[in-house]
C-alpha positions in Angstrom: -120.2 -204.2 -15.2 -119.9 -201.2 -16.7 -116.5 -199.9 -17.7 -114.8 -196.2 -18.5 -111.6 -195.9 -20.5 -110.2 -193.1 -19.5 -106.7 -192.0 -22.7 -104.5 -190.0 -24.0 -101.7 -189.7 -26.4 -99.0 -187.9 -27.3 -97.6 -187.9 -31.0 -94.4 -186.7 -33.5 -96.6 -184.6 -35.2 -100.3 -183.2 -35.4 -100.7 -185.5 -38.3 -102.2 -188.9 -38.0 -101.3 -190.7 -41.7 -97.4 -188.9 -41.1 -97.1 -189.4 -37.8 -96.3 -191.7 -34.7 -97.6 -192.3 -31.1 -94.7 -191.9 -28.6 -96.6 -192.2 -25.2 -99.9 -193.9 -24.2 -101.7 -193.7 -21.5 -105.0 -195.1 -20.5 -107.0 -195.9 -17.0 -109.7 -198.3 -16.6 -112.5 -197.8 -14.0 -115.7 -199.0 -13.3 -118.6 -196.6 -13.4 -118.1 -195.3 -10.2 -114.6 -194.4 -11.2 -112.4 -197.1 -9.3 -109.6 -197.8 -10.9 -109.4 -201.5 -11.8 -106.0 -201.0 -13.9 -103.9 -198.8 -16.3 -100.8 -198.5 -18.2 -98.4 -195.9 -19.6 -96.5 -197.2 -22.5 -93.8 -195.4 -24.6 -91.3 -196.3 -28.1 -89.6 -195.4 -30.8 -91.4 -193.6 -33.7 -92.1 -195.3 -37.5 -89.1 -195.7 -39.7 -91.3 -194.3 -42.7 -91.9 -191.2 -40.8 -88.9 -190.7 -38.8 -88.9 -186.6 -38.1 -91.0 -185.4 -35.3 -92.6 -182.0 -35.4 -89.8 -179.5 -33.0 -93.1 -177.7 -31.3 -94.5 -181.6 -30.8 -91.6 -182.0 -28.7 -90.8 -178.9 -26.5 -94.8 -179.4 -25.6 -95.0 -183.3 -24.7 -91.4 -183.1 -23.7 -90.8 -186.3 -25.0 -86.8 -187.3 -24.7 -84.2 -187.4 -27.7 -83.1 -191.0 -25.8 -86.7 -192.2 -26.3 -87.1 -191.5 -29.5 -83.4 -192.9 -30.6 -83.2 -195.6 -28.1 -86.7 -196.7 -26.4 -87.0 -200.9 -26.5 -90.4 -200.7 -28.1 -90.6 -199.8 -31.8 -93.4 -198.4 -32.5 -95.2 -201.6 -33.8 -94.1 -202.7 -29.9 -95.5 -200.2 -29.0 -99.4 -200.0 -30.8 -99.6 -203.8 -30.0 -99.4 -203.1 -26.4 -102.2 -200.6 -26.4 -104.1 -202.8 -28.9 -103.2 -205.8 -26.4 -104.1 -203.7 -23.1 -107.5 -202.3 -24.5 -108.9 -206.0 -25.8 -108.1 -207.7 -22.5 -110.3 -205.1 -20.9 -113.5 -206.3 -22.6 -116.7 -203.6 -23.4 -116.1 -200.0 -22.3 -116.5 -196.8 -23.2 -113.5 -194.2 -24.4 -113.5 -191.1 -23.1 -110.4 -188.6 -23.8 -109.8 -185.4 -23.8 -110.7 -183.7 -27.9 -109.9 -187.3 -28.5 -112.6 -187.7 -31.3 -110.7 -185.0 -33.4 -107.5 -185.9 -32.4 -106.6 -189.3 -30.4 -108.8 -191.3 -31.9 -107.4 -190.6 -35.8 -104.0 -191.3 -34.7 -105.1 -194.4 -33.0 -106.7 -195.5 -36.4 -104.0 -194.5 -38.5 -101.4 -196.5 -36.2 -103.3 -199.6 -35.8 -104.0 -199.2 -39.6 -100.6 -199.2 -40.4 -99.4 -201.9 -38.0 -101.8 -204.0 -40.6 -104.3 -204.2 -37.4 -108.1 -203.7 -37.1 -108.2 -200.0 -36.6 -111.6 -199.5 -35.1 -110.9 -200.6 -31.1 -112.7 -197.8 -30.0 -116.3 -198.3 -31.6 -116.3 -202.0 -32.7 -117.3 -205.2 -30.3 -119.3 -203.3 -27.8 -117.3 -200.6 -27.3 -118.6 -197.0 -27.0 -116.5 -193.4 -27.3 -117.1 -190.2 -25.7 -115.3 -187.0 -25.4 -115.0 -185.2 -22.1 -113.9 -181.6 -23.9 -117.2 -181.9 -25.7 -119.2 -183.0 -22.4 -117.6 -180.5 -20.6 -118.6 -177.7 -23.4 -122.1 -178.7 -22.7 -122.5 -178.7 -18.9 -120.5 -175.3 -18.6 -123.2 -173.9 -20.8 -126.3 -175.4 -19.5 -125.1 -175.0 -15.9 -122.8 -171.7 -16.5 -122.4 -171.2 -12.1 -121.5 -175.2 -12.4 -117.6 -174.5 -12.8 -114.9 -172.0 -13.0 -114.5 -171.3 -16.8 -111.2 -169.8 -17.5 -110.1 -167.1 -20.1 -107.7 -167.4 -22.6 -104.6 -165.3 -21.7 -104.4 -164.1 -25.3 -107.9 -163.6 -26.3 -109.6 -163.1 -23.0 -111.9 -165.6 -24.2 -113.6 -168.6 -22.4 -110.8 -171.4 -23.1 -111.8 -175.3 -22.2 -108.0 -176.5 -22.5 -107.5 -179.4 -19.9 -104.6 -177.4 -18.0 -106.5 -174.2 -17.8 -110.1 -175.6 -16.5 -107.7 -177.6 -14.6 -106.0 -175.3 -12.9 -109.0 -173.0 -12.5 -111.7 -175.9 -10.6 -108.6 -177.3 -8.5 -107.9 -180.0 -10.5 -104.2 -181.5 -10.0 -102.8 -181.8 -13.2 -98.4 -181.1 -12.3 -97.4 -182.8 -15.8 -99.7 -180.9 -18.6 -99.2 -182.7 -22.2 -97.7 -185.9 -20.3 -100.3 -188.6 -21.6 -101.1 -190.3 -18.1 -101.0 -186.8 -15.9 -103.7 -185.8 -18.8 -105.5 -189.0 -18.5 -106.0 -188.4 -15.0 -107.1 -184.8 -15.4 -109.4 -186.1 -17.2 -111.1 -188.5 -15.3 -111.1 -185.8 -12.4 -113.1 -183.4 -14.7 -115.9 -186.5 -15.6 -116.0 -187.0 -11.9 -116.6 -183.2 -11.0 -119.2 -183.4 -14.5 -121.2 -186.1 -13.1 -120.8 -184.9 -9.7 -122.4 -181.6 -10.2 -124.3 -181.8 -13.4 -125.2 -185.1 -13.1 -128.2 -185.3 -16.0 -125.8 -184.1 -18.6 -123.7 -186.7 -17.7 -126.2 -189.4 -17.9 -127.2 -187.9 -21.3 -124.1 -188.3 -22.7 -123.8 -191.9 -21.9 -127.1 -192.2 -24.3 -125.4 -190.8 -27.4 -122.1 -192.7 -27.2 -122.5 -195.1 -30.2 -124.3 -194.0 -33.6 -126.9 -196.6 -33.1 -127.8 -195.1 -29.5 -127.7 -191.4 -31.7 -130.3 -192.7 -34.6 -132.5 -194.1 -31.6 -132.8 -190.8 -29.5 -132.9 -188.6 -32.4 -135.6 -190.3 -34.1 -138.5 -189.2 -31.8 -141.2 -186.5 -31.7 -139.2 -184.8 -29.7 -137.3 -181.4 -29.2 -134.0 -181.4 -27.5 -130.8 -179.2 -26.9 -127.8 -179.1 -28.2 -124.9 -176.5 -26.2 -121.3 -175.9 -27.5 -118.7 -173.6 -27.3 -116.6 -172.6 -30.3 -113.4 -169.8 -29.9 -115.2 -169.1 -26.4 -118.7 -168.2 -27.6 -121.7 -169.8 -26.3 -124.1 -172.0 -29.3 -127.4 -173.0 -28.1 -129.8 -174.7 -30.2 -133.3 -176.2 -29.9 -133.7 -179.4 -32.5 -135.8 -181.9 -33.7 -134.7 -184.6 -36.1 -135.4 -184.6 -39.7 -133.7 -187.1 -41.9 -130.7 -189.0 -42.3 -127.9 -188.2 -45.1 -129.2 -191.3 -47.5 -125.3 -191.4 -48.8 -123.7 -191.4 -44.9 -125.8 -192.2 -42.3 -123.3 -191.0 -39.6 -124.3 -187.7 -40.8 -127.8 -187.0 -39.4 -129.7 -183.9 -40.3 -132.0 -181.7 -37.7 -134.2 -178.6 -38.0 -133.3 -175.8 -35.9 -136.9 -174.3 -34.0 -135.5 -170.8 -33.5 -137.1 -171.2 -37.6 -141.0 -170.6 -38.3 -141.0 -174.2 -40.5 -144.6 -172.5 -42.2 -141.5 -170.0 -43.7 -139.0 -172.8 -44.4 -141.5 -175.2 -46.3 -142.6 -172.3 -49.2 -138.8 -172.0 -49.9 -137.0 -173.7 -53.2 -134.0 -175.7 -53.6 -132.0 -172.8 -54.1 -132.9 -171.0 -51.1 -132.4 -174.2 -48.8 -129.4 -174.8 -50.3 -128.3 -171.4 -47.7 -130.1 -172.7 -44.7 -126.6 -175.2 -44.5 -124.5 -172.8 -43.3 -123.9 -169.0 -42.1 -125.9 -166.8 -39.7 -129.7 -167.8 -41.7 -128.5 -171.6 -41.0 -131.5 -173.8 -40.0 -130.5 -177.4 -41.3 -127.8 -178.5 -38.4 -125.7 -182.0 -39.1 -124.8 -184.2 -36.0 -122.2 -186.5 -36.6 -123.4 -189.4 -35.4 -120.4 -191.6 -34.4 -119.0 -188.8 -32.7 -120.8 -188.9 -29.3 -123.1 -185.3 -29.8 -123.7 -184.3 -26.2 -127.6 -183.9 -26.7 -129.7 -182.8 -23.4 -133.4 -182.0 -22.7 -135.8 -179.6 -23.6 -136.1 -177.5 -20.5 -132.5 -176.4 -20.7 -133.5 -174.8 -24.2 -135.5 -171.7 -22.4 -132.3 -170.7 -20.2 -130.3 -169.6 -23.2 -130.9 -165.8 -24.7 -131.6 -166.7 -27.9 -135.3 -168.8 -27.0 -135.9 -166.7 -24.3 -138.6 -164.9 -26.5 -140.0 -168.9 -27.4 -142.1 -170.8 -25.1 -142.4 -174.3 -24.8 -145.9 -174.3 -26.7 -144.3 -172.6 -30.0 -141.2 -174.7 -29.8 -143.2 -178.3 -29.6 -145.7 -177.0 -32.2 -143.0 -176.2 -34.7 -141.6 -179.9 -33.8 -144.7 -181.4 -34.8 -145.2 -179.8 -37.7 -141.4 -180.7 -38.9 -142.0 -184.4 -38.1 -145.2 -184.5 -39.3 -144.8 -183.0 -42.9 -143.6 -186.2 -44.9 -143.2 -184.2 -48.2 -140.4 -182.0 -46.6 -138.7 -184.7 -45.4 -138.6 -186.6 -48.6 -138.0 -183.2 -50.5 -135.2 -182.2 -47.9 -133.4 -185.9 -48.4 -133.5 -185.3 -52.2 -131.6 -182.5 -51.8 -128.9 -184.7 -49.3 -128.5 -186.7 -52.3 -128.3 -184.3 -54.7 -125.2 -182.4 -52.3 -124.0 -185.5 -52.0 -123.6 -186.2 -56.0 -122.4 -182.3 -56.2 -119.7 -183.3 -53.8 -118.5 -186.5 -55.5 -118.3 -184.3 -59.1 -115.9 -182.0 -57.4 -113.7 -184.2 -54.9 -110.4 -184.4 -55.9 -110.1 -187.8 -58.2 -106.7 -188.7 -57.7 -105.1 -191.8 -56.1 -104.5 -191.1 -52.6 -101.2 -192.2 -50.7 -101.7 -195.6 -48.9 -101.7 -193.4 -45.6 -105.2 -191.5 -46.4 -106.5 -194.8 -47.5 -108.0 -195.8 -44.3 -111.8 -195.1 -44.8 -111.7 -196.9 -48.8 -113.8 -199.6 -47.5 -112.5 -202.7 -45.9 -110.1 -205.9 -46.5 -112.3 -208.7 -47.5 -112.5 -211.7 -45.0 -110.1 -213.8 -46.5 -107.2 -211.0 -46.4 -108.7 -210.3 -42.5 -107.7 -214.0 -42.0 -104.6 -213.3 -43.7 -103.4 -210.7 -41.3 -104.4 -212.4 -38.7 -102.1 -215.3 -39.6 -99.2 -212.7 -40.7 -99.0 -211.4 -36.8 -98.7 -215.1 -35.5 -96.7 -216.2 -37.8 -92.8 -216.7 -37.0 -90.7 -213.9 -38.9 -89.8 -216.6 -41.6 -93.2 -217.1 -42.4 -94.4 -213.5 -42.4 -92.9 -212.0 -45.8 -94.4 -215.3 -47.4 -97.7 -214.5 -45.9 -98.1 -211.0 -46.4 -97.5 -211.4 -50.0 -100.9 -213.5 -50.8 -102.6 -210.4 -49.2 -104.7 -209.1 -52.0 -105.6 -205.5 -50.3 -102.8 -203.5 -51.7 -102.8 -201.6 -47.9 -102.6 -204.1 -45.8 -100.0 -205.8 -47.9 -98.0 -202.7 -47.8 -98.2 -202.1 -44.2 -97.6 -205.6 -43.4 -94.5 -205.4 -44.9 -93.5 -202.1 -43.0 -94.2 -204.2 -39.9 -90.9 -206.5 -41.0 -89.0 -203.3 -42.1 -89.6 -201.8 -39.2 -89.4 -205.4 -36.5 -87.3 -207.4 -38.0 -85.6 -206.2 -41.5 -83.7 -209.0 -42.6 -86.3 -211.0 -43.0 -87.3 -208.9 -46.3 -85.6 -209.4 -49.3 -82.2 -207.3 -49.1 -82.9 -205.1 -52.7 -86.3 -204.2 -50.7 -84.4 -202.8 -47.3 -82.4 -200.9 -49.8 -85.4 -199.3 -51.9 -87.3 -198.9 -48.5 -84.2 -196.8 -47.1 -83.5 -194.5 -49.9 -87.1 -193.9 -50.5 -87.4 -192.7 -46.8 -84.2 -191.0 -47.2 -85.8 -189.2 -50.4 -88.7 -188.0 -48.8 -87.1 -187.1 -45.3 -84.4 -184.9 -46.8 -87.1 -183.4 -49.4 -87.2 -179.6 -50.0 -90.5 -179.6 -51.4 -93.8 -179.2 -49.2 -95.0 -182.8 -48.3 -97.8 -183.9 -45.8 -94.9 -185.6 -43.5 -92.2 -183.3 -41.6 -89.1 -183.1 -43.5 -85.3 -182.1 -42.2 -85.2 -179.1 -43.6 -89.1 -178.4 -42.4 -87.8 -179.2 -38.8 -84.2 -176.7 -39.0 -86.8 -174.1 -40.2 -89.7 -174.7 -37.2 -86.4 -174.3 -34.9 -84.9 -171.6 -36.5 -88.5 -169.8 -36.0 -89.0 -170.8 -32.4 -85.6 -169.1 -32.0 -86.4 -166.3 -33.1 -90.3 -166.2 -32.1 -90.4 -167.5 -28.9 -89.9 -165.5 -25.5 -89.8 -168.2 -23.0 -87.6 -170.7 -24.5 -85.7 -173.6 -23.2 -82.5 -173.2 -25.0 -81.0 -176.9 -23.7 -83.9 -178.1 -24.9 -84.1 -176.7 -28.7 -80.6 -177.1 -28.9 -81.1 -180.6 -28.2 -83.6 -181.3 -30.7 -82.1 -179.6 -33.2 -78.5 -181.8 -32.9 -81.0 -185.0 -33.5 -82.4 -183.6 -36.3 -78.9 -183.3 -37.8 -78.3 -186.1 -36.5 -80.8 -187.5 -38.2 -79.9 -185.8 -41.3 -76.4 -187.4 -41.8 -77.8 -190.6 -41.2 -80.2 -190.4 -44.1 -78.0 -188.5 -46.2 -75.9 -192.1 -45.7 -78.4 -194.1 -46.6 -79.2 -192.2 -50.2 -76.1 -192.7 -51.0 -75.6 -196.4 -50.4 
């Protein structure tokens, strides 16, 4: 049977290494969207990050008590999601922007619970996004729903509680992780209700292996989005895979004469990546691109003037022309070397670690035996780890479960060292105390509509907070 995953989650902070979940909420369905069960899980937040953002709060609306007194940790916490999503076998994810958002701070918690990070794309399981589904349907069937403008920008805006709101959706609790989740099965529901093909494609393009198979035809097909409320519409054909990355796949935009494209040099392609003469477009494939068919190309203004005949002769002569292709992936390789020479070559913190390659299968057994072990056993185990990551954040799972089973000089360092960074004036990738009293002092002064209970609230934890850290630099 097929099964949807329907999540959400609401963080401390936009940032997934520096951050922490503090709500999770998922529903499981079959694929005619029965629910067959769900959960909505809260806790505490990391002890390594321990300042939420002041904005992340007023919106989520998240309590002081939870955060200070909640029974799960946050390690309680991710192992119930982790728990909850295994038991319910093969499904596809599908949030709402969760592939830019969710899904990294998914990762970057189960990564540091010292956990297989992955859940959503590993052991049969699939990932969509219903923001991105949604972006295509509204544009291929524009009459399909009620697209809402921004009140600020008078812009088309896809923001769950404003399409919502507009195509009678209930959604009472915005930025409440299970009123969202439900929002956002009712928009796949009114999706596949009334654009019922786009739905279907999407389920086609929801693993990288299922993208490299329906790219990799003589084929054209179409490719919607919207981006700051504008309309992109773009007729494609496949042309090669990035040789370095092959989640990065590369296609040949037919609005182009290819007879024009093929007499150009390196240099000149080198400007087809990007900006208005851009003809080279890059599909990330692990990250579900809603791709439809052909005949939806010639509703859109910008192939109006193309018909079907020019558009499939142009695909044939892209797929066709073998010296192109293996020029064009030279020159993928060639970027990719150019990128390498100019990334940034210093160490990385542990947190930004995630995607340098994998703990071997001995350290995989390791962890494995570290999480079942009883707390006496666990500092002993997680010291033969060999990955220096998963050693450290195996450890951090003790500090933050169960302290006292780490040596006492460690507690110590581990305390100040968060203390250090907490109470830091410089600019750091984490929130800081005096980064928070600032954010409130400015949503004092900025904001119009402003629950002053609420802020004042947030800002006593935070000295709070402050006291206690200054307590534990000092010894």
């Amino acid at each position: 049977m097929k099964k949807y995953i329907f999540w959400d989650l609401e963080t401390s902070t936009l940032s997934a290494p520096y951050g922490s979940i503090i709500q999770a909420a998922a529903i499981c369905t079959d694929e005619d969207f029965n629910i067959i069960d769900q959960f909505d899980l809260r806790g505490r937040m990391k002890r390594e990050f321990p300042i939420p953002s002041a904005k992340a709060l007023l919106v989520n609306g998240v309590s002081i008590d939870q955060l200070k007194n909640h029974k799960n940790s946050n390690f309680g916490l991710i192992s119930e999601v982790q728990s909850k999503f295994l038991s319910w076998g093969e499904s596809l994810f599908i949030g709402y922007n969760s592939i830019s958002f969710d899904d990294n701070h998914l990762r970057q918690s189960l990564y540091q619970s010292a956990l297989p990070p992955y859940i959503t794309n590993t052991n049969g399981n699939k990932r969509g996004d219903a923001m991105k589904l949604l972006h295509s349907a509204a544009a291929v069937y524009p009459n399909a729903f009620v697209r809402p403008l921004d009140d600020n920008t008078g812009k088309i805006t896809f923001r769950l509680e404003k399409f919502a709101e507009a195509n009678g959706i209930e959604h009472t609790n915005a930025h409440d992780a299970l009123s969202d989740v439900e929002a956002t099965l009712r928009v796949c529901k009114l999706i596949k209700e009334r654009c019922n093909d786009v739905w279907e494609s999407s389920l086609k393009t929801a693993s990288k292996q299922d993208v490299h198979s329906y790219v990799n035809q003589d084929k054209v097909f179409c490719a919607s989005r919207f981006f700051r409320g504008k309309e992109y519409t773009h007729g494609l054909t496949f042309l090669a895979k990035d040789p370095s990355y092959e989640n990065h796949v590369y296609c040949f935009d037919l609005s182009f004469d290819p007879d024009l494209i093929f007499q150009q040099d390196r240099s000149e392609l080198l400007k087809m990546f990007k900006g208005k003469n851009k003809c080279f477009h890059m599909i990330k494939a692990n990250e579900q691109p809603i791709l439809v068919n052909e005949e939806y190309l010639y509703r859109s203004e910008s192939y109006k003037e193309l018909s079907p005949e020019i558009v499939n002769d142009r695909m044939k002569k892209i797929r066709s022309n073998k010296e192109f292709i293996e020029k064009f992936t030279n020159l993928l390789i060639d970027k990719s070397e150019d990128r390498e020479l100019t990334q940034d070559q210093s160490e990385k913190p542990l947190e930004e670690q995630i995607y340098n390659g994998f703990p071997s299968s001995k350290d995989n057994y390791l962890m494995l035996d570290f999480h079942a072990a009883e707390w006496e056993k666990k500092y002993e185990i997680a010291e033969k780890i060999a990955d220096v990551r998963s050693k450290e954040f195996a450890k951090r799972v003790i500090y933050n479960e169960n302290p006292d089973f780490l040596p006492k000089n460690e507690v110590v360092k581990r305390d100040q060292k968060i203390a250090e960074n907490v109470l830091s004036m410089d600019k750091h990738p984490w929130h800081t105390i005096p980064e928070t009293m600032n954010e409130i002092d400015d949503i004092r002064e900025n904001e119009d509509d402003l629950d002053h209970d609420r802020i004042n609230e947030i800002d006593e934890y935070i000295q709070e907070l402050e006291d206690y850290h200054k307590n534990k630099l000092n010894g």
